[in-house]
N, C-alpha and C positions, 0 to 999 in steps of 0.2 A: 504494500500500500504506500504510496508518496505519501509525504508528510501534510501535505496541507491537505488531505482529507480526515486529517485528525481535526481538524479547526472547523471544516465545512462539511453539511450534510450535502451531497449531491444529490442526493433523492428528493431536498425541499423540494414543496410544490406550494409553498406559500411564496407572497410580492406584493410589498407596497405598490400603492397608485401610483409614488411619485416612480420608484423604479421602473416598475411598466412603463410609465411613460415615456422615460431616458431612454428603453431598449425598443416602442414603438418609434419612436421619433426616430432614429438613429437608423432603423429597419429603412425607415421609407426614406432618410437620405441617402443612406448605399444603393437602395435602387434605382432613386432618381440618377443618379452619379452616373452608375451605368448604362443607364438606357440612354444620357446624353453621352458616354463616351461611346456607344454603338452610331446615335447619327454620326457623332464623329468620324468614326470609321467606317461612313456606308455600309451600316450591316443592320441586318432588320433587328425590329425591336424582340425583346426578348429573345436573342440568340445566346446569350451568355446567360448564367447561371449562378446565381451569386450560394457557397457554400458559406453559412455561416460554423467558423471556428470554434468550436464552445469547450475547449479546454477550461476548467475549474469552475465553470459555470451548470450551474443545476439546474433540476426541470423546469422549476415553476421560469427560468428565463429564458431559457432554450422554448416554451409553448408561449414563451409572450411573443419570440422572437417568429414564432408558426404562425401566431396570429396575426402578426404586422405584414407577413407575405413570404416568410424564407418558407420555401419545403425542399431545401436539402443541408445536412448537418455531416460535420465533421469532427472526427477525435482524435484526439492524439496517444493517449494510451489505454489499452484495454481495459482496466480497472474502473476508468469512467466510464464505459461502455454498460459494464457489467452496473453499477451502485446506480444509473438512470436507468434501464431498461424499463424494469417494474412500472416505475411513472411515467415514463414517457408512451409507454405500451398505453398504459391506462388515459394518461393525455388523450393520443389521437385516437384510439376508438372513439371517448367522448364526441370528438369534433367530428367524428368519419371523414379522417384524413391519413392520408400515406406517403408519407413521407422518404426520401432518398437518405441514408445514414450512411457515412465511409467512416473506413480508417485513415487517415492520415498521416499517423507517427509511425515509426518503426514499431515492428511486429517481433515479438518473441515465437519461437514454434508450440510453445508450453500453455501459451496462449489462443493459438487459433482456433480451439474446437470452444471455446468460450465464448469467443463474439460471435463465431459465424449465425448462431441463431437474430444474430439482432442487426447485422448490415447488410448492405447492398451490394459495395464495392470498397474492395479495399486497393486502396492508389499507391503503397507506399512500399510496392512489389520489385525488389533491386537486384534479385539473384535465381536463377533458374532454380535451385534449390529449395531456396523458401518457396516459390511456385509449387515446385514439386509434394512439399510439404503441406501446401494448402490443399493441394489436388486432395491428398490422399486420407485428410480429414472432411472431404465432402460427401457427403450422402451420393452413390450414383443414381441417384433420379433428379439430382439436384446443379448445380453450378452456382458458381459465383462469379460476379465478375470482377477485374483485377486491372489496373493501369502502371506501368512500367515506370518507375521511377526513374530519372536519369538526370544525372550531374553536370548540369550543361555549362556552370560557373566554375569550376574547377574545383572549388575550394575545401578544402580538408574538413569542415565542420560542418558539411551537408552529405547526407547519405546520399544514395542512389549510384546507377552503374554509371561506366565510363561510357561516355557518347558514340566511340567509336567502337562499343562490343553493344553498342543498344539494337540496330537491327537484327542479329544475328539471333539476342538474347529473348527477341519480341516474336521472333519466327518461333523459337524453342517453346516458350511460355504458350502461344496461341496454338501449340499442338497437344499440348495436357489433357487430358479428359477432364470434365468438369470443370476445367476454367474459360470464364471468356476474356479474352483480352479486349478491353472496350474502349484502351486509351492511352494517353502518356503522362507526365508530371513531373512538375522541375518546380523548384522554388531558385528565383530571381537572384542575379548574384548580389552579393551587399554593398552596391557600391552606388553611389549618385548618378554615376555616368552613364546617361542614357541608349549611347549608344552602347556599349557593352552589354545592357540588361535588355535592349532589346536584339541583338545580334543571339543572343541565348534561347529567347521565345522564338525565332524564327529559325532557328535550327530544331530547335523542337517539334515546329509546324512543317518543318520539311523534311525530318527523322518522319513524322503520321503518315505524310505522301507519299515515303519508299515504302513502308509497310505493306499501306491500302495499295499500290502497284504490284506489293509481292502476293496481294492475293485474302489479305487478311481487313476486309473491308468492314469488319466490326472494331475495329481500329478506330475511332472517330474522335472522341473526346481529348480537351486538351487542357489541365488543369493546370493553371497558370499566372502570377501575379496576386498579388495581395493588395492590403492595405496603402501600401506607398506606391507600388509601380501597375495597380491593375491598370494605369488607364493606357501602358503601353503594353500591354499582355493582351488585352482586347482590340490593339492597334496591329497586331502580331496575329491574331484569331484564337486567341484564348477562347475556349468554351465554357468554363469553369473560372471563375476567381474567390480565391479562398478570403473571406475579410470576419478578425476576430474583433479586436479593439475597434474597431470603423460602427460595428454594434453593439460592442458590450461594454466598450471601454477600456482601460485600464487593467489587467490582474491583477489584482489584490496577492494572488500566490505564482508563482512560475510551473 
């Protein structure tokens, strides 16, 4: 268990007004944000997907954040997966809503047969082996789908594979039984220089092209840009932009 879930219940499903209101207000300006950086980019409206990040964040704000307009969520480590389920289960039934749920953090193997009852797609997929490993704790009547994580910034404190073993390793992965390969994912390198951070999303968008050419046309998705740089990851063809603080704020915990 991380340590700040000693301090916080993730399971709350209670929320002050004024809090709801910080996380409805905040909802509807990350959307606004992005449906103008789409005219920007001549792309229609709602092409893009805004993931809201809800690391350390609990149910009752993850279902304000459903109510405002997000229906897809992101996680970072399995434990939160597991301590919300229950409430959030119990959330959208209430509303008769269904919602998109990934992983987004690195994956333990120790881990995998615990989330899988509760997500859609885990994006955070960097090695034929973990693949391999997810394969083999899926139900065969079942599948998941999976997005190839790849290190397009270089830099040592981001996971994902090296760019130039990424087609080869997305050919491997999208021949698994019970996985589908539905996409790719980088996180932005950390740097201000625009042009570097986008030279990354567009090698990204042209790693999807060789794939979809080699035959793997369920390949489409392209999870990309955050808080600070979505508006050039949408500019790039982002299909996905991950934004935590942009709606919740601040972490209180890391």
């Amino acid at each position: 268990m991380t340590a700040y879930m000693d301090h916080k219940d993730l399971s709350n499903t209670a929320i002050s007004g004024e809090r709801a209101q910080e996380i409805i207000d905040a909802v509807h300006s990350t959307l606004d944000a992005v449906h103008e950086a789409e005219e920007r980019a001549h792309r229609s409206v709602n092409d893009v997907t805004v993931l809201a990040a809800t690391k350390t964040r609990d149910v009752a704000e993850i279902l304000t954040a459903i109510d405002a307009g997000i229906r897809c969520i992101g996680e970072n480590r399995p434990q939160e997966i597991i301590a919300k389920a229950q409430g959030l289960a119990e959330g959208l039934t209430e509303r008769n809503l269904d919602i998109s749920q990934h992983m987004i953090g690195q994956l333990q193997s120790n881990k995998i047969s615990k989330i899988l009852p509760h997500i859609s797609v885990i994006e955070s997929v960097d090695s034929l082996k973990l693949a391999e490993r997810i394969a083999r704790r899926v139900d065969e009547n079942n599948s998941i789908g999976v997005y190839l994580e790849v290190n397009e910034s270089g830099e040592d404190s981001k996971s994902g594979c090296a760019p130039e073993q990424a087609l080869d390793l997305a050919l491997e992965i999208a021949s698994l039984p019970q996985i589908r390969l539905e996409g790719l994912m980088t996180i932005g390198a950390h740097v201000n220089d625009e042009k570097i951070v986008r030279e990354g999303f567009a090698h990204l968008r042209s790693l999807r092209e060789k794939i979809q050419e080699a035959g793997i046309s369920s390949c489409a998705q392209l999870s990309m840009g955050m808080s600070a740089d979505m508006e050039w990851a949408i500019q790039e063809g982002s299909t996905i932009v991950r934004v935590g603080t942009g709606i919740f704020g601040a972490r209180a915990f890391i």
